[in-house]
C-alpha positions in Angstrom: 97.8 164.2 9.7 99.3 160.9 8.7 101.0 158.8 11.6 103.8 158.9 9.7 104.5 162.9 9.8 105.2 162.2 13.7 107.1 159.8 15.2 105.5 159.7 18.3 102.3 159.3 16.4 103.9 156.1 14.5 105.2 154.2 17.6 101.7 154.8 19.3 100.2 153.4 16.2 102.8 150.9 15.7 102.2 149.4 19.4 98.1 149.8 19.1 99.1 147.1 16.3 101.3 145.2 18.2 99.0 144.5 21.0 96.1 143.7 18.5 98.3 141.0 16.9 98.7 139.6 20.1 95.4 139.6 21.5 94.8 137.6 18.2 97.0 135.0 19.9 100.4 135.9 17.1 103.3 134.7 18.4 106.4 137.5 18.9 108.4 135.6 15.9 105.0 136.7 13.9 104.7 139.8 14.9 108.5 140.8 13.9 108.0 139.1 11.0 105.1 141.6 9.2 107.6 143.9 11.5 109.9 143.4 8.7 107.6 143.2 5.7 106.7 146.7 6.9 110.1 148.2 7.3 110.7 147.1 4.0 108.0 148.4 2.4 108.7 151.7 4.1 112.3 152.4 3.4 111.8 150.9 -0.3 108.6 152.6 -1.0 107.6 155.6 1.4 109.5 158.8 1.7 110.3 159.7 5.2 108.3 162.7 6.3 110.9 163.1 10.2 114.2 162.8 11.0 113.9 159.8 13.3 112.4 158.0 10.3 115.5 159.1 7.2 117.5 157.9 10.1 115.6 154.4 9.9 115.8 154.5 6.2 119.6 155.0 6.1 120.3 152.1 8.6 117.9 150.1 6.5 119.7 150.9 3.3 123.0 149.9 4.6 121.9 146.7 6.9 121.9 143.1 5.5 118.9 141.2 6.3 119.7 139.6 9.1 120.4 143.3 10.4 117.3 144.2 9.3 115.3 141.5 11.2 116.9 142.9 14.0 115.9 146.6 13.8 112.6 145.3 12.9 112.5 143.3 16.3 113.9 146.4 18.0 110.9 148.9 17.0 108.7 145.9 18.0 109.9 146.1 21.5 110.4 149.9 21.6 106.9 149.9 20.6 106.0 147.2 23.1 107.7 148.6 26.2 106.1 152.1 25.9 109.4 154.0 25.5 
């Protein structure tokens, strides 16, 4: 099963990542940087395979960049917190 068919499965995988990058010593701005990279890549280039993650998509699709970094920063610390 691919982490992305479940979206519990992503944000474990997603925050395994997180706290890699930062036992590597990347700082937070870092982190939601490739954050954003990836969220681009997703919504430009993956189909989504849940709900949660069309939802994603569509915000994506609609947000400007700055909006974007944001959402991006949000997963981080959704991720990060354990929620």
């Amino acid at each position: 099963m691919s982490v992305l068919e479940n979206f519990e499965k992503w944000k474990e995988f997603l925050a395994d990542r997180v706290h890699q990058a930062e036992k590597m010593g990347m700082s937070r701005d870092t982190i939601n940087d490739i954050a954003y990279q990836i969220g681009d890549y997703l919504a430009n280039d993956v189909d989504p395979e849940n709900v949660q993650e069309r939802l994603l998509k569509d915000l994506w699709s609609v947000a400007d960049e700055n909006e974007q970094r944001t959402m991006a920063g949000l997963m981080v610390k959704l991720v990060d917190s354990g929620k």
